[in-house]
N, C-alpha and C positions, 0 to 999 in steps of 0.2 A: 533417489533423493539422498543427498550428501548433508549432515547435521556437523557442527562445529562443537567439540568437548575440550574446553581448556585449551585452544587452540590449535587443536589435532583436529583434523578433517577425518572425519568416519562416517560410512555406509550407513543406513540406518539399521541394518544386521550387526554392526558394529558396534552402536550407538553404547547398548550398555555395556559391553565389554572397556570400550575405551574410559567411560565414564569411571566405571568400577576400578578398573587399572591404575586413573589420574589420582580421585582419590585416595589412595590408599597406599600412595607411592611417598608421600614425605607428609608429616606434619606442618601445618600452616607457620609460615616464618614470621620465627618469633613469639611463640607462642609458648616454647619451653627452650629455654639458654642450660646450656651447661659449658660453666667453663672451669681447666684442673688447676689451682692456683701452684707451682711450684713445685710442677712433678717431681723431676729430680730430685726433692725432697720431701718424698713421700716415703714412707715406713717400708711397706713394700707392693711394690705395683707393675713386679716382670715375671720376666719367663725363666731366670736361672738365679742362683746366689750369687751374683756379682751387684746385688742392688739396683737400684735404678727405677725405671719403669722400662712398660715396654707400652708403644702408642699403637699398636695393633689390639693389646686389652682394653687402655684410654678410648680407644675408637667404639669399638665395643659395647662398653659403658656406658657412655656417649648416646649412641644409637640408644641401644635400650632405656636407657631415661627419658629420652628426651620420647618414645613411642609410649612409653606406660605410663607415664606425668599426663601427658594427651588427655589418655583419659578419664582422668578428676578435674579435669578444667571445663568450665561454661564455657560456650561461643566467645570469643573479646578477652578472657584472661591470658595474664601470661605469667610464668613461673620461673626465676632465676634465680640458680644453681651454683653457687662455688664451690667444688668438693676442695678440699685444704689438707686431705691426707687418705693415704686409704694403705691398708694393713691386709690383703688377702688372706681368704681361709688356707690352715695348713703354714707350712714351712719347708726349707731348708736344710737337712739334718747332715752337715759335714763329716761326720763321722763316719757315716755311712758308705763310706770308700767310694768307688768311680760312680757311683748313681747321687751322689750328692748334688746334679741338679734335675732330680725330680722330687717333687715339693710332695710333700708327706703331710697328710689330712688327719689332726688330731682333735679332742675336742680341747686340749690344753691350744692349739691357733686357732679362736675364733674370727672370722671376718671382724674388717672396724673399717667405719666411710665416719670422717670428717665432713661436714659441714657446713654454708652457710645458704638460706633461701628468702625468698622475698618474694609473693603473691600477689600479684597486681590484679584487680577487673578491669574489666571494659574500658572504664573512664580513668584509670590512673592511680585510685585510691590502693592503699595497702590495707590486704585484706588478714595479712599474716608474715614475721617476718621472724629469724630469731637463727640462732646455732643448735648443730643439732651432733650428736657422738652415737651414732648407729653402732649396735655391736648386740650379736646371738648367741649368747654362751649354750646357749643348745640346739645350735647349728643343724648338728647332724642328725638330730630325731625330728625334727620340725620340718626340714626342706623337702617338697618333693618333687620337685622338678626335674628335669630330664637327665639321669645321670651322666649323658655324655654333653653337658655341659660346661667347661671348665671355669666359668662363673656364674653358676648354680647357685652359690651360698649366699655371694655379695647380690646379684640379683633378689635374691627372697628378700634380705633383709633391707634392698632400696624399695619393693614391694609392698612390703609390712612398714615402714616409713609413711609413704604416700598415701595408704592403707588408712593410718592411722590419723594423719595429715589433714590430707585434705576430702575426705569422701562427705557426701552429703549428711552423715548423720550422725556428725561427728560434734 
């Protein structure tokens, strides 16, 4: 007996492997946008002190927001995202002779996410809209996330946002 899952034809030994698989493979489109307004002029958002960004961390972000926004939303809402600047935990320390581009974790760099969001339900209505200057001066005692993370910090503090945002009992 052959079962259809999201348009994949699977066995019925199948059935809930491919089920489990589809699910959990993207969040519903549409449901959470993020978009980076004007990377290239963001504070700092790469891989070396040459400025810039880099769209390997953007993607990143990206990904993660858009899986952990998921889920604070009811069934039908959707959740759009402008980040407008973002300031990574740590720095750059030039002085520092040939290793000057590996970024140095103090608590005087804390992460900073600029943004702008807008909560929509079901039907359309705004359930919540405003600007927001994310920023953890106590970064480094508060996170604990997987230390081989290299955005570890900026993740908590998109978490603790959302956290505080949009959860039911809020």
């Amino acid at each position: 007996m052959d079962f259809r899952v999201m348009g994949m034809r699977c066995g019925a030994m199948a059935m809930l492997v491919c089920g489990l698989t589809n699910a959990y493979a993207e969040p519903p489109a549409g449901a959470v946008a993020v978009e980076f307004v004007q990377p290239e002029k963001f504070t700092d958002a790469g891989n070396d002190s040459f400025g810039g960004y880099s769209a390997s961390i953007l993607a990143s972000l990206r990904k993660y927001i858009e899986r952990t926004a998921l889920r604070y939303l009811q069934p039908g809402q959707q959740l759009s995202i402008r980040i407008t600047d973002i300031d990574l935990a740590g720095s750059f320390e030039p002085w520092r002779g040939p290793e000057r581009d590996v970024r140095i974790v103090r608590d005087v760099y804390p992460p900073r996410i600029k943004l702008q969001y807008e909560w929509r339900d079901a039907d359309g209505h705004i359930l919540g809209q405003g600007e927001k200057n994310l920023r953890n001066l106590g970064f480094q005692m508060t996170t604990v996330a997987r230390d081989s993370d290299a955005l570890r910090y900026e993740k908590a503090l998109i978490n603790d946002w959302l956290a505080s945002e949009f959860s039911p009992s809020r």
